[in-house]
N, C-alpha and C positions, 0 to 999 in steps of 0.2 A: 141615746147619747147625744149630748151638744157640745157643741165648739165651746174652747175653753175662752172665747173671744165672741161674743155672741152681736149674729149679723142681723138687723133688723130693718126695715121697711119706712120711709120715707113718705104719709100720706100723700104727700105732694108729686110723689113718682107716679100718680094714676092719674093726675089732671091730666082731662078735664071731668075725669070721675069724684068721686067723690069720698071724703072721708070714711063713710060706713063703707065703700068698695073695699079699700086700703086694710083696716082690718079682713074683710074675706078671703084678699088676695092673698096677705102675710100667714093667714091660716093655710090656705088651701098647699101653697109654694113650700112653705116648711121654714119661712122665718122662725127667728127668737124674738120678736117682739117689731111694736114702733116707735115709731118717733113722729108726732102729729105735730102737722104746721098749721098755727091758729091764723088762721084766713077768713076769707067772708063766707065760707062756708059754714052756716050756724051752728051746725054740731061740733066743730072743730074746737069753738069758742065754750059748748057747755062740758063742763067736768063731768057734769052727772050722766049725760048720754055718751062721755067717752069712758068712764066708768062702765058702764052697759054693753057698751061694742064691746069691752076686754072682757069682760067674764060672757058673755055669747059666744066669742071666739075663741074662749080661752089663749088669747093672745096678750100677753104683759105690756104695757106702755114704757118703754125704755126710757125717754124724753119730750120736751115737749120745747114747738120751737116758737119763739115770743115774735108777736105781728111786728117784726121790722121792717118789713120791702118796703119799697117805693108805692105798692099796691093795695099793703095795708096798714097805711098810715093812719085810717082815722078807727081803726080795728081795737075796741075794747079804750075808745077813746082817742086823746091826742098827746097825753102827758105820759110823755117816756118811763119816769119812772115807775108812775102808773102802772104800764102794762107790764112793768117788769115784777111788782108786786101782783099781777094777776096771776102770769105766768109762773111765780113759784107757787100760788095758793092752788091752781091746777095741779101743777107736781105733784104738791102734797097730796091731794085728795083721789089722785089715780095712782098716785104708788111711783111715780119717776123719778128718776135720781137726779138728771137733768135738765137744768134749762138752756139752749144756744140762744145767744144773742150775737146782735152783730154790732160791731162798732159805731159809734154816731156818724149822722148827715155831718158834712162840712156846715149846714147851716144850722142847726141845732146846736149851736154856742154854748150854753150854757149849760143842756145836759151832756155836750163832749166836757166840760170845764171840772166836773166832780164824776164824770164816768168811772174811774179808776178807782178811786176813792169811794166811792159808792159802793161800787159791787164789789166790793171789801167792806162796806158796814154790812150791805143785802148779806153777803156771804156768812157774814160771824154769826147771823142773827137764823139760821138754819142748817139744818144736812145740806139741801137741796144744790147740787155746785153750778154757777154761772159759766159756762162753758166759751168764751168768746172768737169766734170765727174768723179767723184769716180774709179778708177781703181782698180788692185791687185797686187801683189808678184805672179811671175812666179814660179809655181810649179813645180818641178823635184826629184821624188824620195819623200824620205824625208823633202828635205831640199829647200829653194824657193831662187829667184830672185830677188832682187831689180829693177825692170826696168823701172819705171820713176821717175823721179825729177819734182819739190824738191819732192815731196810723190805720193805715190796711193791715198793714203787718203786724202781729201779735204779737211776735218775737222783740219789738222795740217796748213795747210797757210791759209793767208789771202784774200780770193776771195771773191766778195761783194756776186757773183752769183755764184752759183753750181747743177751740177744734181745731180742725185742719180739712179744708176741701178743697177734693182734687181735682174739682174743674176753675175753680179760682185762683188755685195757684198756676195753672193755665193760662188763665188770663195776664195775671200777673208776672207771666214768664219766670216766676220761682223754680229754683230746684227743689221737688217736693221732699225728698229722700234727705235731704239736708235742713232743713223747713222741720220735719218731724226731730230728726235728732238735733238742734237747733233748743227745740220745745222741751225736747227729756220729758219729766217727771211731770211738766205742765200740762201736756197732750192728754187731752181725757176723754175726746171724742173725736169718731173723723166723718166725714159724709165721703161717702164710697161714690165716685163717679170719671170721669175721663173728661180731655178735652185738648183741642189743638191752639196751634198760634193763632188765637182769631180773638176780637174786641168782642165778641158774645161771649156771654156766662153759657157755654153747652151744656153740660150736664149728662153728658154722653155715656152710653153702655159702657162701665170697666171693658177696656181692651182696642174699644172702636176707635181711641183719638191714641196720643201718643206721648201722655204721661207716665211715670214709673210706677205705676198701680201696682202691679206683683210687687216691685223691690219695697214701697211701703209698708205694704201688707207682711211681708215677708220678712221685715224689721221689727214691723208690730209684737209679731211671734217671738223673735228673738230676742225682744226687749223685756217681755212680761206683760206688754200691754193688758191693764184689767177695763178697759173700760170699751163702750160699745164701737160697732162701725153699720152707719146707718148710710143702705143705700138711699142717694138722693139724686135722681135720674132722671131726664126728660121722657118721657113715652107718649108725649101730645101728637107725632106723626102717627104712630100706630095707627092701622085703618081699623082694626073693630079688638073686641078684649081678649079674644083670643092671641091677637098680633100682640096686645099688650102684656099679656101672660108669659109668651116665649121668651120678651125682652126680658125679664123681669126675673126667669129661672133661670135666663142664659146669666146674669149678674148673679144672682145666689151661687149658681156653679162657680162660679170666677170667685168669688170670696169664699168660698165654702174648699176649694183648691187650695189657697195660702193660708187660712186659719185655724183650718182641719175643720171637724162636725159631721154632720150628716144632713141631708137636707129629708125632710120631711113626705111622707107620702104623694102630698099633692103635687110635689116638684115631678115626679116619677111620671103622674098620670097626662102634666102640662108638656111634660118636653118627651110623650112615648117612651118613656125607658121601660 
């Protein structure tokens, strides 16, 4: 039996491990699936070896997250719209439903200029849904940043599909619980994680900071939500992979509490039950 809201795995939750980790871990812990963040990690980038990871681990590819950071700007290229055509031709070819993007640079003019408009043609032109991410105002001092267009905030344009992450709306001092229902029918993914008043993106264990995690999650259910929630967590302190294991099932417990399911064998044998 699985959650009628299926939680899945975040490759980027094992950095500084690596993509093939990602899959073994979401096997081992009793994930529904992932969500591969395409980084400089090269397998991340081939469809064909993340096709490979999934039928090895018989683990499903939920989503797949297109190189926006600040880190993998020149990832699959330079031209935005580019990657966003790679990143559905990936979906396609491992079976994702989703692709998360995130909103343009402030300096990125021109493809902030038809973003909207874009991914509403990208959109018509496939299943595969654009999911667009909740960002923040860059904090400095007092006083914050404007750095993407048209908004951080999702809720101000028009995206049929949008996530919701709960260490950025942290950042952004949003009320999340308001922020999702806000979204309604838009909400189509969330990235599962925690975070306090602080100008860092945390990315912190559901529960560890002091956003309204349950009460989301707990909305999600009572709403019908059909669509995934992918943990997306920091665990780069962790001193060795076992340290990063217990992170990782103590989060499945904590989603796997508010969305019901069952967690998997390997959750059992990682946290002694």
């Amino acid at each position: 039996m699985t959650s009628a809201i299926r939680v899945g795995l975040s490759t980027s939750s094992v950095f500084p491990e690596s993509t093939a980790t990602a899959f073994e871990m979401a096997s081992s812990l009793g994930f529904d699936g992932v969500e591969v963040m395409v980084g400089t990690d090269t397998t991340s980038q081939d469809s064909d070896a993340l096709r490979a990871l999934s039928d090895h681990y018989r683990v499903p590819i939920l989503s797949i997250h297109a190189p926006c950071l600040l880190v993998t700007q020149r990832v699959w290229g330079t031209d935005s719209w580019g990657k966003l055509q790679r990143a559905q031709a990936a979906a396609e070819v491992v079976g994702a439903e989703t692709v998360v993007v995130h909103p343009p640079f402030r300096w990125q003019r021109d493809y902030a200029r038809d973003f909207v408009t874009g991914l509403e043609r990208m959109g018509s032109e496939t299943d595969i849904r654009f999911a667009v991410e909740n960002m923040y105002p860059w904090r400095a001092g007092p006083g914050s940043i404007a750095a993407y267009l048209p908004d951080w905030d999702v809720r101000n344009d028009d995206y049929p599909h949008t996530t919701l992450d709960l260490s950025h709306t942290a950042v952004s001092r949003s009320d999340a619980v308001e922020m999702a229902r806000d979204l309604g029918g838009r909400l189509s993914h969330v990235h599962l994680a925690d975070g306090t008043d602080s100008a860092r993106d945390e990315h912190l264990i559901p529960g560890r900071g002091d956003q309204p995690v349950s009460e989301v999650l707990d909305l999600l259910v009572a709403t019908g939500f059909s669509g995934a929630v992918i943990l997306e967590v920091s665990t780069r302190r962790a001193v060795d992979r076992a340290a990063r294991e217990l992170d990782l099932a103590e989060a499945l417990a904590f989603a796997r509490l508010h969305v019901g399911g069952v967690a998997g064998s390997g959750e059992s044998a990682a946290t002694g039950a």
